[in-house]
N, C-alpha and C positions, 0 to 999 in steps of 0.2 A: 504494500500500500504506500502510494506517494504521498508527499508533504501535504497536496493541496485535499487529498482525499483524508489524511487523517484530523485536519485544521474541521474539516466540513465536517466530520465524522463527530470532533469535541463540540462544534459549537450545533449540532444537534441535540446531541446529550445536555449541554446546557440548556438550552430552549427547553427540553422537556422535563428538568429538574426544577427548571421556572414554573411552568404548567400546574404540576406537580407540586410544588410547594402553595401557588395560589391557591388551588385546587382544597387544600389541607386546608387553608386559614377560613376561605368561605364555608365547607362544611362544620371547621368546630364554631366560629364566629360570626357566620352572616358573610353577606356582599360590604359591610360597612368596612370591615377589617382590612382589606385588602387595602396593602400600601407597597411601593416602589422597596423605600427602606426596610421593612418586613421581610419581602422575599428574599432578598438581599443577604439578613438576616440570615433567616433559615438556612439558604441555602449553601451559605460562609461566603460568598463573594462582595466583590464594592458594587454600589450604587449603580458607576459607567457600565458593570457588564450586564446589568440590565434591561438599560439602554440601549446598549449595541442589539439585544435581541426583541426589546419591545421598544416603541417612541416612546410611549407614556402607560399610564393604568388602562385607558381607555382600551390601547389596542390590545391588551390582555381581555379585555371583558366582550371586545370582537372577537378574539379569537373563540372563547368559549361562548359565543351566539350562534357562530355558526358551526361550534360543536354539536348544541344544543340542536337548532334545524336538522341537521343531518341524521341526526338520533330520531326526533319526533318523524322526522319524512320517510325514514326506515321501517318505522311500528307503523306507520298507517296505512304505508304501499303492501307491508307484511300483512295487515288485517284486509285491507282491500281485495288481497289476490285472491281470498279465500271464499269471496263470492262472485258469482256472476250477475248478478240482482243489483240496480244502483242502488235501490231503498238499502239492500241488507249491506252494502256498502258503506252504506252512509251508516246506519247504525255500527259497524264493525270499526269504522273511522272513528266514530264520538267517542265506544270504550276504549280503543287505542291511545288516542288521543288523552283522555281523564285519565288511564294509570300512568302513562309518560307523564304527567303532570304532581299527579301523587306520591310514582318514586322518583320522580327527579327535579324536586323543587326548587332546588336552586340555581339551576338551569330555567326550568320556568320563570322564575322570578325574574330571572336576568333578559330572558328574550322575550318578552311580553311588559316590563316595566312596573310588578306587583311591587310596592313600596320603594322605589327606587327608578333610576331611568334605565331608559330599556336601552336595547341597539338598535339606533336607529340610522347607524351609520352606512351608505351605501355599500360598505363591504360587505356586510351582513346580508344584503339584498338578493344573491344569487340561491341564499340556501333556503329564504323566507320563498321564493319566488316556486321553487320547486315545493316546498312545503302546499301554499295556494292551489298549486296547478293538480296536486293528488288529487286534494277535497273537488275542488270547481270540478275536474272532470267526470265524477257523477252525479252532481248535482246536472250537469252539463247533459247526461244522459237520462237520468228522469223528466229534465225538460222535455227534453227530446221525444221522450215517449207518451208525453202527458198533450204534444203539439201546443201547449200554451207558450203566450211571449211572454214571457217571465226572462229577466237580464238572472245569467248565472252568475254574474259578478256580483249583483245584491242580495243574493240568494248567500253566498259562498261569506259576504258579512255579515247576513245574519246570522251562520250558521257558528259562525267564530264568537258573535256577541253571546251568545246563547253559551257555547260552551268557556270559554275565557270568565265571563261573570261567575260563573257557577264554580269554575275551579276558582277565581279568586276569591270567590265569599269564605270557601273550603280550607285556602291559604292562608288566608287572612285571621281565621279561627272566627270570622263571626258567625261561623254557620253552627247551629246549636240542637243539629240532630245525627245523627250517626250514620256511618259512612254508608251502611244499607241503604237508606232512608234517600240519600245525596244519588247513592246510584240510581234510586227510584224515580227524582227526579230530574233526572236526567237524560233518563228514557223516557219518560212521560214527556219533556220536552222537542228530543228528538224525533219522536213519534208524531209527534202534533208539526215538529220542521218536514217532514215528510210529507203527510197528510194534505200540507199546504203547496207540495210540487208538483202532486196527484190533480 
Protein backbone atom coordinates (compact mmCIF):
# COMPACT_ATOMS: atom_id res chain seq x y z
CA UNK A 1 0.00 0.00 0.00
CA UNK A 2 1.34 3.57 -1.01
CA UNK A 3 1.75 6.60 0.90
CA UNK A 4 -1.26 8.31 -0.68
CA UNK A 5 -3.52 5.03 -0.16
CA UNK A 6 -2.50 4.70 3.51
CA UNK A 7 -2.97 8.83 4.38
CA UNK A 8 -6.69 8.17 2.63
CA UNK A 9 -6.96 4.91 4.48
CA UNK A 10 -6.19 7.03 8.33
CA UNK A 11 -8.14 9.86 7.53
CA UNK A 12 -11.02 7.42 6.97
CA UNK A 13 -10.62 5.93 10.03
CA UNK A 14 -10.70 9.32 11.60
CA UNK A 15 -13.82 10.51 9.93
CA UNK A 16 -15.41 7.54 11.24
CA UNK A 17 -14.09 7.78 14.99
CA UNK A 18 -15.70 11.38 14.53
CA UNK A 19 -19.05 9.71 13.58
CA UNK A 20 -18.65 7.45 16.16
CA UNK A 21 -17.85 9.46 19.00
CA UNK A 22 -20.80 12.11 17.88
CA UNK A 23 -23.00 9.23 17.50
CA UNK A 24 -22.10 8.22 21.45
CA UNK A 25 -22.72 11.89 22.88
CA UNK A 26 -26.30 12.26 21.16
CA UNK A 27 -27.45 8.98 22.29
CA UNK A 28 -26.40 9.33 26.02
CA UNK A 29 -27.08 13.38 25.85
CA UNK A 30 -29.55 14.53 23.37
CA UNK A 31 -28.78 16.50 19.90
CA UNK A 32 -27.84 19.54 22.47
CA UNK A 33 -24.53 17.88 23.59
CA UNK A 34 -22.94 17.64 20.57
CA UNK A 35 -19.91 20.08 20.33
CA UNK A 36 -16.62 20.56 18.00
CA UNK A 37 -14.44 20.52 21.34
CA UNK A 38 -16.40 17.40 22.79
CA UNK A 39 -15.58 15.14 19.86
CA UNK A 40 -12.27 16.22 19.87
CA UNK A 41 -12.24 15.40 23.40
CA UNK A 42 -13.28 11.96 23.06
CA UNK A 43 -11.72 11.01 20.41
CA UNK A 44 -7.93 12.48 21.84
CA UNK A 45 -7.32 14.77 18.88
CA UNK A 46 -7.06 18.81 18.54
CA UNK A 47 -9.98 20.81 17.50
CA UNK A 48 -8.18 21.42 13.58
CA UNK A 49 -8.49 17.63 12.99
CA UNK A 50 -11.85 18.18 13.10
CA UNK A 51 -12.03 20.59 10.99
CA UNK A 52 -10.07 19.15 8.26
CA UNK A 53 -12.95 16.27 8.27
CA UNK A 54 -16.03 18.33 9.17
CA UNK A 55 -16.52 22.57 8.28
CA UNK A 56 -18.48 22.97 11.34
CA UNK A 57 -21.26 20.80 13.75
CA UNK A 58 -23.72 21.43 11.01
CA UNK A 59 -22.13 19.33 8.43
CA UNK A 60 -21.87 16.53 11.02
CA UNK A 61 -25.79 16.75 11.71
CA UNK A 62 -25.97 16.57 7.44
CA UNK A 63 -24.20 13.88 7.43
CA UNK A 64 -26.38 11.98 9.92
CA UNK A 65 -29.65 13.30 7.99
CA UNK A 66 -28.80 11.76 5.28
CA UNK A 67 -27.99 8.75 7.28
CA UNK A 68 -31.02 8.95 8.72
CA UNK A 69 -33.19 9.06 4.92
CA UNK A 70 -31.39 6.27 3.75
CA UNK A 71 -32.23 4.16 6.77
CA UNK A 72 -36.05 5.20 6.71
CA UNK A 73 -36.15 4.91 2.47
CA UNK A 74 -34.70 1.27 3.03
CA UNK A 75 -37.63 0.17 5.67
CA UNK A 76 -40.28 1.47 3.56
CA UNK A 77 -39.19 0.22 -0.03
CA UNK A 78 -38.54 -3.05 2.23
CA UNK A 79 -42.26 -2.99 3.53
CA UNK A 80 -43.47 -1.65 0.13
CA UNK A 81 -42.01 -4.65 -1.91
CA UNK A 82 -44.17 -6.91 0.11
CA UNK A 83 -47.36 -5.91 -1.42
CA UNK A 84 -48.67 -5.50 -4.69
CA UNK A 85 -51.97 -3.57 -3.53
CA UNK A 86 -51.04 0.41 -3.28
CA UNK A 87 -53.61 0.74 -0.35
CA UNK A 88 -51.79 -2.30 1.42
CA UNK A 89 -48.63 -0.39 0.51
CA UNK A 90 -49.51 2.44 1.85
CA UNK A 91 -50.52 0.83 5.11
CA UNK A 92 -47.06 -1.26 5.16
CA UNK A 93 -45.20 2.30 4.59
CA UNK A 94 -47.01 4.02 7.66
CA UNK A 95 -45.87 0.83 10.15
CA UNK A 96 -42.50 1.12 8.55
CA UNK A 97 -42.32 4.37 8.72
CA UNK A 98 -43.72 4.77 12.96
CA UNK A 99 -41.13 1.92 14.14
CA UNK A 100 -38.04 3.69 12.15
CA UNK A 101 -39.24 6.57 14.12
CA UNK A 102 -39.71 4.61 17.54
CA UNK A 103 -36.34 2.99 17.30
CA UNK A 104 -34.56 5.50 15.84
CA UNK A 105 -35.29 8.63 17.58
CA UNK A 106 -32.67 10.50 17.21
CA UNK A 107 -32.24 10.35 13.87
CA UNK A 108 -35.84 11.32 13.76
CA UNK A 109 -35.47 14.14 15.68
CA UNK A 110 -32.63 15.34 13.74
CA UNK A 111 -34.35 14.98 10.17
CA UNK A 112 -37.78 16.16 10.75
CA UNK A 113 -36.69 19.01 13.37
CA UNK A 114 -38.65 17.56 16.65
CA UNK A 115 -37.29 20.01 19.23
CA UNK A 116 -34.43 21.33 17.46
CA UNK A 117 -33.75 22.35 13.78
CA UNK A 118 -33.87 19.88 11.27
CA UNK A 119 -31.60 19.44 7.98
CA UNK A 120 -32.71 21.56 5.82
CA UNK A 121 -29.61 21.94 4.14
CA UNK A 122 -29.77 21.18 0.29
CA UNK A 123 -27.30 18.34 0.87
CA UNK A 124 -29.71 16.42 2.73
CA UNK A 125 -32.13 16.89 -0.31
CA UNK A 126 -31.03 13.82 -2.56
CA UNK A 127 -31.82 11.28 0.21
CA UNK A 128 -35.30 13.27 1.43
CA UNK A 129 -36.16 13.32 -2.23
CA UNK A 130 -35.93 9.41 -2.74
CA UNK A 131 -37.53 9.13 0.75
CA UNK A 132 -40.88 11.29 -1.14
CA UNK A 133 -40.66 9.58 -4.35
CA UNK A 134 -41.31 5.76 -2.36
CA UNK A 135 -44.48 7.08 -0.53
CA UNK A 136 -45.92 9.54 -3.69
CA UNK A 137 -45.57 6.40 -5.90
CA UNK A 138 -48.43 4.60 -4.57
CA UNK A 139 -50.40 7.08 -3.58
CA UNK A 140 -49.59 7.98 -7.36
CA UNK A 141 -51.02 4.46 -8.05
CA UNK A 142 -54.31 4.48 -6.04
CA UNK A 143 -54.93 7.61 -7.80
CA UNK A 144 -54.55 6.07 -10.79
CA UNK A 145 -56.95 3.46 -10.03
CA UNK A 146 -59.51 5.45 -8.37
CA UNK A 147 -59.34 7.83 -12.08
CA UNK A 148 -59.90 10.87 -9.79
CA UNK A 149 -57.80 14.21 -10.17
CA UNK A 150 -56.44 14.40 -6.97
CA UNK A 151 -52.51 16.04 -7.04
CA UNK A 152 -50.40 13.12 -5.41
CA UNK A 153 -48.20 15.73 -4.25
CA UNK A 154 -50.94 16.87 -1.72
CA UNK A 155 -51.93 13.63 -1.04
CA UNK A 156 -48.12 12.43 -0.22
CA UNK A 157 -48.32 15.84 2.47
CA UNK A 158 -50.99 14.85 3.81
CA UNK A 159 -49.92 11.63 4.40
CA UNK A 160 -46.55 12.88 6.01
CA UNK A 161 -48.66 15.48 8.21
CA UNK A 162 -50.64 12.61 9.52
CA UNK A 163 -47.83 10.53 10.37
CA UNK A 164 -44.93 13.02 11.53
CA UNK A 165 -47.66 14.67 14.11
CA UNK A 166 -48.51 11.53 15.43
CA UNK A 167 -44.85 10.38 15.96
CA UNK A 168 -44.19 13.65 17.33
CA UNK A 169 -46.88 13.84 19.82
CA UNK A 170 -45.27 10.16 20.69
CA UNK A 171 -41.77 11.81 20.86
CA UNK A 172 -42.59 14.60 22.45
CA UNK A 173 -44.02 12.36 25.57
CA UNK A 174 -47.28 14.33 25.25
CA UNK A 175 -49.07 11.56 24.08
CA UNK A 176 -50.73 9.83 27.37
CA UNK A 177 -51.86 6.41 26.03
CA UNK A 178 -49.89 3.49 25.31
CA UNK A 179 -48.13 2.47 22.56
CA UNK A 180 -51.03 -0.10 21.40
CA UNK A 181 -53.56 2.40 21.63
CA UNK A 182 -50.84 5.10 19.22
CA UNK A 183 -50.67 2.15 16.91
CA UNK A 184 -54.50 2.08 16.91
CA UNK A 185 -54.59 5.33 15.84
CA UNK A 186 -52.67 5.21 13.42
CA UNK A 187 -54.32 2.82 11.52
CA UNK A 188 -57.42 4.20 12.09
CA UNK A 189 -55.86 7.33 10.43
CA UNK A 190 -54.33 5.71 7.65
CA UNK A 191 -57.33 3.94 6.85
CA UNK A 192 -59.51 6.81 6.67
CA UNK A 193 -55.98 8.53 4.27
CA UNK A 194 -56.92 5.74 2.00
CA UNK A 195 -60.42 5.77 2.02
CA UNK A 196 -60.02 9.31 0.99
CA UNK A 197 -57.98 8.13 -2.54
CA UNK A 198 -60.65 5.48 -3.11
Amino acid sequence: MGIVERRQRHKDEVKKDIICAAWQMVKADGWQSLSIRKIADAIEYSVPVIYDHFENKEAILIEFGRTGFQLLTEKILEAKSQHADPADQIKAIADAYWDFAMTNKEHYQLMFGIGMACCESPECLPEQVKFAEAITESIQSMIDKSGRDISACLKYHTFWSVMHGLISIKINGNSVVDMELNKMVLHDAITGFIKNLN
